[in-house]
N, C-alpha and C positions, 0 to 999 in steps of 0.2 A: 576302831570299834569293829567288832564282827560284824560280819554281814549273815543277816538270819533270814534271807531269803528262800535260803533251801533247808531252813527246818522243819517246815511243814512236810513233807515231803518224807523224814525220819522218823512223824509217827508212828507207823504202822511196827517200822523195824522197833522204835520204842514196846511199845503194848505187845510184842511176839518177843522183848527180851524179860516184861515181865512174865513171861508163860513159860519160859525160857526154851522158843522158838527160834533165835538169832544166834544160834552160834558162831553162823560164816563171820562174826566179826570178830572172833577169835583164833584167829589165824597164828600159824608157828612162827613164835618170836615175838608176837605184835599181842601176847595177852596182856600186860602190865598198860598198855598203852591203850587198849579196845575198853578194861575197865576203864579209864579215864576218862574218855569217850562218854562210856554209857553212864558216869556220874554225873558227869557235866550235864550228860542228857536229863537226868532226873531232876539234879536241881534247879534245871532252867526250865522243864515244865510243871511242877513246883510252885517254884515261883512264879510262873504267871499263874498258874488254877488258880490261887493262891490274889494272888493280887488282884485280880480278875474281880474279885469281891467289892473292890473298895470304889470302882467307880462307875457309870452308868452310863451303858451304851445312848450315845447322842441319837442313833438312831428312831426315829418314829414308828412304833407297830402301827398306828392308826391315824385316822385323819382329824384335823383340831374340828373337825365338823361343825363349818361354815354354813350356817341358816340365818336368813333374816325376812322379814314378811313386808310386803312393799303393798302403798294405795295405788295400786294400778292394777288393770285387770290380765289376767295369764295372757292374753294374748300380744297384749300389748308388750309384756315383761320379754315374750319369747322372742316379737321379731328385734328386741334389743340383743338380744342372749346372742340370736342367730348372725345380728351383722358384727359380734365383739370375737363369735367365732368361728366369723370368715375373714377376719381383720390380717390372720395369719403372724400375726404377733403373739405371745404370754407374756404379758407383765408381771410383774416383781418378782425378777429372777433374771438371772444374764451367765455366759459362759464363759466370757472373755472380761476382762476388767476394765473399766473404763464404758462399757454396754451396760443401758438401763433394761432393757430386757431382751429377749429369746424371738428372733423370728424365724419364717419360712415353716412356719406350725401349719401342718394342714387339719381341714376335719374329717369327721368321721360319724358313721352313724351307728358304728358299738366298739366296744372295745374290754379286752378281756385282761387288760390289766389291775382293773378291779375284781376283788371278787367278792364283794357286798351285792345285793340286789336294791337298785337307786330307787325302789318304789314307784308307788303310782306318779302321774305326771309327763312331762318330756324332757328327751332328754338330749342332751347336745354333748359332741366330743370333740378336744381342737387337742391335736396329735404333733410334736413334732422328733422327729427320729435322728438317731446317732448325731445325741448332744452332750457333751464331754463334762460328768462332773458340775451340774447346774447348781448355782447360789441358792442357798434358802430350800435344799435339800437336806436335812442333814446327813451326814456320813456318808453321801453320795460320792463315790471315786471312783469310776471309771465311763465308760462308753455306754449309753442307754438311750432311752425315750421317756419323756416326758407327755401324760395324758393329764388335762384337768376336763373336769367331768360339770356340768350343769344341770341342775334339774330343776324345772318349773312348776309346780302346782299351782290351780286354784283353790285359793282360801273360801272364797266368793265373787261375787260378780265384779266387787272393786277391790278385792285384794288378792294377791298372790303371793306364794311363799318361792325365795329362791336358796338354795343349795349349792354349794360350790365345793369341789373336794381336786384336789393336784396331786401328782403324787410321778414317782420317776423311778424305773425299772432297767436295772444294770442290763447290759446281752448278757455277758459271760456268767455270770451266777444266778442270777433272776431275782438278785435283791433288791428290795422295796424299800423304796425312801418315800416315805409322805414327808409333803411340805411343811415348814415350820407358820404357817397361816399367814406367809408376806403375799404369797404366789395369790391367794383366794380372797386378799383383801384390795389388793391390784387390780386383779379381773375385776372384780365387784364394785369398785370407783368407774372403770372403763363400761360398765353397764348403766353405772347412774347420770354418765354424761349422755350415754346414746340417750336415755329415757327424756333426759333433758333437753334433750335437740329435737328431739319427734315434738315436741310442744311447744317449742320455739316461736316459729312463724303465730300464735296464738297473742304473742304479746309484741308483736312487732307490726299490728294493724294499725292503721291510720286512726288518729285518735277523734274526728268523727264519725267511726265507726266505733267504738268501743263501748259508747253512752249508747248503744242502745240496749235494752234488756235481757237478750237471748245472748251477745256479746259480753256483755257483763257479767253474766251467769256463768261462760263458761271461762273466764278467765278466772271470776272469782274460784272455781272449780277445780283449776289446773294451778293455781296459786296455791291453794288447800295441798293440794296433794306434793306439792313440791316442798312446803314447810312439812307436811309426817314422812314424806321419804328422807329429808335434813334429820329428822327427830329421832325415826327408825334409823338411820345410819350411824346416828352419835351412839345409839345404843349398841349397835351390834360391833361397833368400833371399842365401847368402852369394854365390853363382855371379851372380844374376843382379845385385846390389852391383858385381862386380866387372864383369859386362858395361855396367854403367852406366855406369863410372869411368870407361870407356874412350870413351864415348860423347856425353859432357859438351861441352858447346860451349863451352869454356872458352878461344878463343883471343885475343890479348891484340894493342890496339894503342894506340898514341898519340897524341893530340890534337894537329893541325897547328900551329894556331895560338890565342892569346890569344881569351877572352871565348864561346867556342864554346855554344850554348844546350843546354841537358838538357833536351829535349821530351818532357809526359807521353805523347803518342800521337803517330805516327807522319807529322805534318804540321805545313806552316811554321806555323800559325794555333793549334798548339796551345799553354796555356798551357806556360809555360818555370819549370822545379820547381828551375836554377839554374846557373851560367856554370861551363866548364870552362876550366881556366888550359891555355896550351901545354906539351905536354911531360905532361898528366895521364894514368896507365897507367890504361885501362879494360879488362876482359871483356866481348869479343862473347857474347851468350846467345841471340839469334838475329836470322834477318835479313828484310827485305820486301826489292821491287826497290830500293831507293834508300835505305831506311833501317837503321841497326842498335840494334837492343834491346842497353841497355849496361847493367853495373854495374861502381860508382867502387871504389875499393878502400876506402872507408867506407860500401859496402854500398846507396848509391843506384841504384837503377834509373833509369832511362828510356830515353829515343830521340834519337839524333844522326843527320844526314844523313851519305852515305857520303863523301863529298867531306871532311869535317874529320877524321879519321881514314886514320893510317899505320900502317903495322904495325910492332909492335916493333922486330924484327932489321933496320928499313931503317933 
């Protein structure tokens, strides 16, 4: 297979031979051969404009914005927020395989990787830098940083609303990957334990202390509130389930032709994990410029070039 790494690179000369700005490539002797060249060039960008159509960048412009409203009062909400991001960890995400998630995240108290304004409230930031390609990014492929953002409000004096948005910023291009809503539902579990352990010692009182009225009041109290933070959690689990579903890069094409290789990473030289017959139906799960991250309907991952792959309904 060719290697199309350096055709990005032959745009320009492309777009200056349609103006017909490129002559130096018609050099004495070398015209029969330069048109070839510049055919090939046209139909192979072409065909990608072209094909470019049928499938849909995995990439996230925006965030699956994570909200949910908790019985507990802002204050209380934040010094959980605050020790989830000083933990120095990011759950649900990892860089390496076999890692349940991302440490050595520092915080921070702005950060301009966003550029929404988080609204009224407070705001928390736990930063961690030159992280290679993070899970549950999509389209994320290369070196960047990873910032998930919190934000606190009071609802009322017992209730607070929390906020959670992740999101991962290549160095080299400044491309933006917002998380697929694993990163912000991770954090958000690792907050309902702290909240859970600040109230702890509450129900771990000597049980001649607990029959008295002011003790019984306030357990019965922190009881309360730990069944509507379970109730508000299955919700905001079930919602954001359902904004996922919708979100899924699950678009479906088929293999042009006979013997097609299943590459473990994303280039000709990688090894090949196994041949796809013509006509085999895979899921896009996501994409680079030229390649797509597949799986087989027996549940195979890897990587095909975009050129062997049509889409279904064609």
């Amino acid at each position: 297979m060719a290697n199309w790494a350096s055709v990005p690179a032959s745009k320009g000369c492309f777009r200056a031979i349609s103006a017909g700005r490129c002559r130096s490539l018609f050099w004495t002797g070398f015209g029969p051969l330069a048109r070839s060249v510049t055919a090939t060039l046209v139909v192979f960008f072409l065909a990608h404009a072209a094909y470019g159509q049928f499938y849909k960048n995995p990439r996230r412009d925006t965030s699956v914005g994570f909200t949910v409203d908790l019985p507990v009062p802002a204050n209380r909400l934040a010094q959980a927020v605050a020790r989830v991001v000083e933990s120095g960890t990011i759950e649900g995400t990892y860089i390496y395989k076999g890692d349940t998630d991302v440490e050595d995240a520092v915080t921070a108290t702005s950060s301009k990787a966003f550029t929404d304004n988080p609204g009224p409230g407070q705001v928390f930031y736990k930063v961690k830098f030159n992280a290679l390609s993070p899970a549950h990014f999509p389209a994320s492929n290369d070196m960047g940083t990873i910032t998930v953002r919190y934000v606190v409000t009071p609802v009322n004096e017992q209730r607070s609303r929390l906020k959670i948005d992740a999101l991962f910023v290549e160095d080299a291009e400044r491309v933006r990957c917002f998380s697929d809503g694993s990163v912000e539902i991770a954090e958000y579990g690792t907050i309902l334990d702290q909240i859970r352990s600040s109230i702890a010692p509450v129900h771990s009182m000597n049980p001649s202390q607990v029959n008295t009225p002011d003790k019984s009041v306030s357990l019965q109290y922190d009881l309360t509130q730990e069944r509507s933070m379970l109730q508000d959690a299955k919700a905001a689990q079930a919602k954001l389930d359902k904004e996922l579903a919708q979100v899924q890069f699950d678009t479906q094409g088929r293999i042009k032709t006979d013997g097609i290789p299943l590459k473990a990473d994303p280039y000709d030289h990688a090894s090949t994990i196994l041949s796809l017959p013509k006509g085999k139906v895979v899921t896009v799960l996501s994409t680079t410029r030229y390649w797509y991250r597949v799986r087989t309907e027996e549940g195979v991952e890897g990587w095909i070039y975009f050129l062997f792959l049509a889409p279904l309904n064609s």
